[in-house]
VMD Tcl script that draws the C-alpha trace (Angstrom):
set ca {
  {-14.55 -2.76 22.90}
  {-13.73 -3.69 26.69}
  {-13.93 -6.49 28.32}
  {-13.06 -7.98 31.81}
  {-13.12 -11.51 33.41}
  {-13.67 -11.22 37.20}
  {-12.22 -13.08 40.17}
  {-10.12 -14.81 38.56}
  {-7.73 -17.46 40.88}
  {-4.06 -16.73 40.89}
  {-2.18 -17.85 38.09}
  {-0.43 -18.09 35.17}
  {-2.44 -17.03 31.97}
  {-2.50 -15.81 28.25}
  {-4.81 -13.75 27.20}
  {-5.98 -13.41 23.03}
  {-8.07 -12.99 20.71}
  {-10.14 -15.47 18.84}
  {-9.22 -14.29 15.41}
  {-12.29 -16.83 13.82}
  {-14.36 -14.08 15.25}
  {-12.67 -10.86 13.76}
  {-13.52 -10.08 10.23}
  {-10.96 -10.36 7.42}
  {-11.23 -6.38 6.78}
  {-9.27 -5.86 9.93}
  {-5.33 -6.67 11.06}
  {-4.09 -6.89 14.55}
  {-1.69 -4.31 15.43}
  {-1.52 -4.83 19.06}
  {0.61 -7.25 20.32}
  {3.27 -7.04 18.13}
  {4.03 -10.20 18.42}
  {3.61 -13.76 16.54}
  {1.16 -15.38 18.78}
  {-1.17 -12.36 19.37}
  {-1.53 -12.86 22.87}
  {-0.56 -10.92 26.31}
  {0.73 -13.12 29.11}
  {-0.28 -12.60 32.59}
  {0.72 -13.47 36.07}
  {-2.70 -12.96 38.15}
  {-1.84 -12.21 42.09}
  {-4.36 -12.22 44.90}
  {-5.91 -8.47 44.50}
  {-4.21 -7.37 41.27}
  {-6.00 -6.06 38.33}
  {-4.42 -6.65 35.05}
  {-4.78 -4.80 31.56}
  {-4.72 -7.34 28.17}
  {-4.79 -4.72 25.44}
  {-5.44 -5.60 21.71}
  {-5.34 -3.27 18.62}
  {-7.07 -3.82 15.42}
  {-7.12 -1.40 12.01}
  {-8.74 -1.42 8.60}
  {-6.53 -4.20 6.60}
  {-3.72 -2.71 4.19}
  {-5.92 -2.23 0.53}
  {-4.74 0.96 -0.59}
  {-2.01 1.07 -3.74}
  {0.12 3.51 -5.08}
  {1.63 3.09 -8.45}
  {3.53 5.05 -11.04}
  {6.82 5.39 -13.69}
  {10.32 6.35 -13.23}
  {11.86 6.96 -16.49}
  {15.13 8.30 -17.71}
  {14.67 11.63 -20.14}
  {16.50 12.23 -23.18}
  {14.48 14.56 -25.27}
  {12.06 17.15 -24.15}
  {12.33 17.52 -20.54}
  {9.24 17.18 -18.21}
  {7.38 15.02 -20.67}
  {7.79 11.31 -20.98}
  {8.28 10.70 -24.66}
  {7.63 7.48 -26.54}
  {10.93 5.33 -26.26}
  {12.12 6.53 -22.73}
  {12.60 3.38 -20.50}
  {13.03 2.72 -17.20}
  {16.22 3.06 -14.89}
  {17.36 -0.72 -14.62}
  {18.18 -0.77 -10.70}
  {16.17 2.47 -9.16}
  {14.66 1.69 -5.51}
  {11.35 3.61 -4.69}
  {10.19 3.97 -0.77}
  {6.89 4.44 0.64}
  {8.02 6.43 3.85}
  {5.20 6.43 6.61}
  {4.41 10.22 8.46}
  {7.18 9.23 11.20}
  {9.89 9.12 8.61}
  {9.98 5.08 8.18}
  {10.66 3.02 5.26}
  {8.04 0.38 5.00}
  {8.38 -0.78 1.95}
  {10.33 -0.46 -1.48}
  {9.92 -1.24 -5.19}
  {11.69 -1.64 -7.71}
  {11.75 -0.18 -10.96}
  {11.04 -1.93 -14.03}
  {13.59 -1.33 -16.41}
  {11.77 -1.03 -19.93}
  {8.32 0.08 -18.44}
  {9.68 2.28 -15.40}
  {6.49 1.10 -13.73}
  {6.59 0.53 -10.03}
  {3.64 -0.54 -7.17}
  {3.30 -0.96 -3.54}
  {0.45 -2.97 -2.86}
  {-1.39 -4.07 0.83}
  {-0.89 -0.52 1.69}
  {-2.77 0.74 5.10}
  {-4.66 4.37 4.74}
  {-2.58 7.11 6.19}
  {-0.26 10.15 4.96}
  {3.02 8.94 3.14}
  {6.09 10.46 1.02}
  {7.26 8.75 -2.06}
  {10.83 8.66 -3.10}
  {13.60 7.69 -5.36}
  {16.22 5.94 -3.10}
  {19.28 8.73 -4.69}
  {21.80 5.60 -3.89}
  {20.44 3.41 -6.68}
  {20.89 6.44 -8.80}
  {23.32 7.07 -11.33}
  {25.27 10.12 -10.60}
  {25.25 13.06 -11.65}
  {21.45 13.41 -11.47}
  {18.75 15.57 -11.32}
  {14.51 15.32 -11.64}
  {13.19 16.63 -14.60}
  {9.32 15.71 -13.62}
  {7.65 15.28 -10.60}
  {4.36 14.53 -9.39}
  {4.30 17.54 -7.38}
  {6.16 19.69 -9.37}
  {9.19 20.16 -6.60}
  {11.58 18.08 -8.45}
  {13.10 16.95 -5.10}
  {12.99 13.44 -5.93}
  {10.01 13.05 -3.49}
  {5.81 13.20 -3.68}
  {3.61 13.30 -0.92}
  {0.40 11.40 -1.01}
  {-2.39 10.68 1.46}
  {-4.09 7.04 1.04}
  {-7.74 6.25 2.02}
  {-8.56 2.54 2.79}
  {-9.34 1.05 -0.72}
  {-7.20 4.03 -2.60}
  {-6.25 3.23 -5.88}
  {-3.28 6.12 -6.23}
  {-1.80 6.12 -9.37}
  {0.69 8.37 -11.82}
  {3.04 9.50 -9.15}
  {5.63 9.69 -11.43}
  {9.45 10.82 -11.83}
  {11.62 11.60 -14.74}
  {15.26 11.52 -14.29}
  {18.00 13.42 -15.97}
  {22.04 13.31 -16.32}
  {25.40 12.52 -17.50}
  {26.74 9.06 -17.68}
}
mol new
graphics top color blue
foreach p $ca { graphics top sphere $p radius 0.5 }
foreach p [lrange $ca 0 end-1] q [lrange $ca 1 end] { graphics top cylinder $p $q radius 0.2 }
display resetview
């Protein structure tokens, strides 16, 4: 993956990628920035360093139902909707939000789609809660409003559910 162009005359340049020649299953990650390219200022003698990151495209999902409980806790029972309003995060390893769903409110269901592979927490965002609250189901069984999960590229993750409980 290197790559060097030699004696090059002083100047002004910018350095890319042609993207025509990268195939659709990857995504540049290096330069962060909307052109792709690395600008250089070549001096007599220098060397210079044009870096460029690619990574498996974002295809794994992850997909499941938030639902409000009012009869037999830890079970999701025929008639219990959604929470009109509930936020769920996907939360990268470093502690990040990158991306949030909403919850249907007659279904529950939620999805994040596009997602890259990699080790993730799920959560219920406790401010679009009602309060009081509590978890009566979890995917993990912690009830801490929060499920780990660990995508491969292509993952299809699904079930990671929550059922809430409370007064209001």
């Amino acid at each position: 993956g290197s790559y060097q162009f030699a004696l090059v005359p002083t100047g002004a340049y910018s350095a890319h990628v042609d993207a025509t020649t990268i195939s659709g299953d990857y995504v540049l990650t290096y330069p962060a920035n909307d052109s792709g390219a690395v600008a250089l200022l070549a001096e007599s003698g220098g060397n210079y360093t044009a870096d460029f990151g690619y990574q498996a495209a974002p295809s794994a999902s992850v997909s499941g139902v938030v639902w409000l409980e009012t009869t037999n806790y830890g079970t999701r029972d025929e008639g219990e909707m959604g929470i009109a309003g509930v936020m769920v995060e996907l939360v990268n390893s470093a502690g990040t939000v990158v991306a949030a769903a909403p919850v249907n409110a007659l279904t529950g269901a939620y999805q994040f789609e596009a997602v890259l592979a990699g080790s993730y927490t799920v959560r219920l965002d406790q401010t679009t809660l009602f309060t009081p609250n509590g978890v009566s189901w979890n995917s993990d069984d912690q009830l801490d409003f929060q499920t780990p999960v660990t995508l491969a590229t292509a993952d299809t993750l699904t079930g990671i559910d929550f059922g809430i409980v409370g007064t209001f």
